[in-house]
Structures are given as C-alpha cells and as structure tokens.
N, C-alpha and C positions, 0 to 999 in steps of 0.2 A: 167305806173305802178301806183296802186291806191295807196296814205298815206294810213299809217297804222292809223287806228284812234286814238285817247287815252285815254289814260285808263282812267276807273273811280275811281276815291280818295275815298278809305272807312273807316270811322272810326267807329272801337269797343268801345261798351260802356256795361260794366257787371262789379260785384261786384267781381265777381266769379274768381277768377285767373285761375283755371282749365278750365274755360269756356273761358277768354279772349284766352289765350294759344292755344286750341284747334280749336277754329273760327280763328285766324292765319295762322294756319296751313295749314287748310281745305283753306282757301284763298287761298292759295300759287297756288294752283291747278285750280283755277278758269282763266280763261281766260277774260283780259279783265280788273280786275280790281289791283288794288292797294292798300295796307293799309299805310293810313299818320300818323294815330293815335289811338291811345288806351288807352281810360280811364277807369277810377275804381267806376266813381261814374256817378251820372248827374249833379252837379254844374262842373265837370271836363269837361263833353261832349261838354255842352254846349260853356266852354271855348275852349276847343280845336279846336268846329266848328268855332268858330271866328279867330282862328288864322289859322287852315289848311282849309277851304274852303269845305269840301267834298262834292262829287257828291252823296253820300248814305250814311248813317247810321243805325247800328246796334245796336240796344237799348234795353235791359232788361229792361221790364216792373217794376221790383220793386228794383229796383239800390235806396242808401242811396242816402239822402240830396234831392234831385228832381227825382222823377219816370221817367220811359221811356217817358210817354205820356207828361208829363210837360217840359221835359225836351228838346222832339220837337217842344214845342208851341216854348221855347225861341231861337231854333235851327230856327226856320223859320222866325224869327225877324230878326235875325243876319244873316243869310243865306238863305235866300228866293230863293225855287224850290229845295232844299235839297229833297231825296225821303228817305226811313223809311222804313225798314224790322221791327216791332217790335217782340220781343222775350220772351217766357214767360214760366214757367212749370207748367203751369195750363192753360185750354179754358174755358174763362170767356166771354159771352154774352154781359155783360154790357160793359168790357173791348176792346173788338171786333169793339163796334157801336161807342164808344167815339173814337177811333184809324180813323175808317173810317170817323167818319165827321171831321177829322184832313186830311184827304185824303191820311192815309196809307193803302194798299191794300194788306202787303204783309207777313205773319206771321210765325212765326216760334217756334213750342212747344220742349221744350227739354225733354230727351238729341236728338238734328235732328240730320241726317247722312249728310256726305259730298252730296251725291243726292242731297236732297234736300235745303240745304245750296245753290249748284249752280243754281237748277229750281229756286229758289225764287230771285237770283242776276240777273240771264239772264232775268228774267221777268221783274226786276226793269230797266235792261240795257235798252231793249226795248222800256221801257216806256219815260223814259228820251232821248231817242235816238227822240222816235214819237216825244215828247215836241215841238223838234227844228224842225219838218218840217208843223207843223200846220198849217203857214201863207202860205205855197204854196200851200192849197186845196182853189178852188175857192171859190165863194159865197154859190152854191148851195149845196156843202157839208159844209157849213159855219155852213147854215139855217138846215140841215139836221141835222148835231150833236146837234146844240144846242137842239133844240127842242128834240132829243133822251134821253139829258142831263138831259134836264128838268126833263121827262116821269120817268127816274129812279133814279134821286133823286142824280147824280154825282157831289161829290163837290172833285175830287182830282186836285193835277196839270195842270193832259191834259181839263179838267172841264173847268178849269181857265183860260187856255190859248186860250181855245177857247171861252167862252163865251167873251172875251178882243177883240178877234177879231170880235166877231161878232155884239157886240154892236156898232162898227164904219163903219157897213152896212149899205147904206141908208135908206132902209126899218127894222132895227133891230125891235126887238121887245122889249115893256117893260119889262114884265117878266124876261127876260135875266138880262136886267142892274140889275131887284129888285133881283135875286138867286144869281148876283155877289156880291149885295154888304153884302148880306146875310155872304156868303162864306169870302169877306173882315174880319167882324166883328169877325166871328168865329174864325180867323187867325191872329185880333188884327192889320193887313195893313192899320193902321190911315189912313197911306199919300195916298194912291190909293182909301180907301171911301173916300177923303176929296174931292177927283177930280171927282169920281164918283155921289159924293151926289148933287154936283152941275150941271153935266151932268144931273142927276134925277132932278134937280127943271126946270134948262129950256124946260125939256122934259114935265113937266105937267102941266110948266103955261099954 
C-alpha cells in the first residue's frame, strides 16, 4: 500500500478579514493541502514563514507594511523554494512581469471561486511535487530543459533546480551558470552566487 503523501502547509496572507476567512474555507475543500497560518499583513507573513515553514503562500498584492511581492522576496530568504499564488483585484502588466521574475506563475484576481482557488493550488502542488524529481531525469533531458529554459526566458524554482543540476555536467554550458547566477541575484541568494561566482572565474580563466 502506497504512503499517503503530505500535505502541503499554506499560509494566508490578506488585509482583508473577509478574504482571509473565505480562502479558509474554500481550503478546507482542497485536497492535499493544509493551512498553518494566517496573516493580516506582510511583515506578519513573512514572520510567520519563518516560524511555520510553508510549502505555498498566499499573498495579496497590496497587504499594509510589505506588499505581496516584497513580501516574497523576504519569504524566499527565510524559506527558500516556498511557491506563491499571488492575489490581487486588479490585472496589472507591470504587476504580472515583476511576480514572474520572482518565479511566481500562479495568480489569482478577486473576488476567485473555490474552482479556481483549487486549479491554481493543484497546479502549484505539481509543480513542487516536479521540484523533487528533477535530479532523476538523466543528462540528456538535463541539456534539453536547460537550453528550453534559456529559449524562454524561465527563472522559477523548476528553472533553478534545474539549471543547479546541469551546470555540474561535464560538458555544461556557460550560459547556464551566467542565467543562474543572474536568477541568484534577483532572489538576493548571497551564499549560492558566492559559490557560483567562483565556479564562473575558474570556468573563464
């Protein structure tokens, strides 16, 4: 008999009391995950992520004291591979592109229905699920994704975790280590450019 997998840990983060309440609920329903926490603000989120750990976050874009998007940069310091539904009641452009080179893919405009509440958790489940089986595709799908990565511009988690793997190819390519460490900086991962950047100097002396 197969383990049951476990659940993912999510934590709410909205101003909105009516909205924290309601995403709750609609949770309750969703298969698969679990809420650890619920905050009111984004200096709360971010603390909260330090203390509960969670697999996903749920972030209102314009939450007091640190916005959704700021408030994931320091969610990924503290908790590095956290994934990001962000949540908003407006579709803003500029909003959208800054979210995605933060490598959040997964959005949500209000007021959403429970549907789509669970399309957008099941999609993040999968994604975080994919994460962990990355290092068992061999070389040749290594070389294949990356290069894929490059072509369209992918800087999320699976991005990441795969260009990690395939720069310790024997044939990697440069380009790779230069889009990681690109992705590093944007994510503020001091300690991994520092390892990186020296992997980059003995790779061009």
């Amino acid at each position: 008999m197969q383990p049951q997998p476990r659940k993912k840990r999510v934590l709410i983060a909205d101003t909105t009391q009516e909205t924290r309440r309601n995403t709750r609920v609609m949770l309750s329903t969703v298969k698969g995950v679990e809420v650890v926490a619920i905050a009111l603000d984004g200096t709360q989120a971010v603390e909260m992520a330090r203390l509960h750990k969670p697999d996903i976050v749920l972030l209102d874009i314009n939450m007091s004291k640190i916005n959704g998007l700021n408030a994931y940069k320091q969610i990924l310091l503290v908790n590095p591979g956290t994934a990001c539904i962000l949540v908003s009641a407006e579709h803003h452009a500029e909003t959208i592109q800054a979210a995605k080179a933060l490598g959040i893919q997964n959005f949500l405009i209000k007021p959403f229905t429970e549907q789509e509440l669970e399309r957008a958790m099941q999609d993040v489940i999968q994604q975080l699920d994919g994460y962990r089986t990355v290092s068992a595709r061999d070389d040749a799908q290594l070389r294949n994704l990356a290069e894929e990565y490059i072509r369209i511009k992918r800087t999320d988690e699976e991005a990441v975790k795969v260009f990690e793997e395939a720069i310790e190819l024997p044939d990697s390519e440069l380009v790779w280590m230069q889009t990681l460490a690109m992705i590093y900086v944007v994510r503020k991962r001091w300690s991994k450019l520092k390892v990186l950047t020296e992997k980059l100097e003995r790779r061009t002396k």
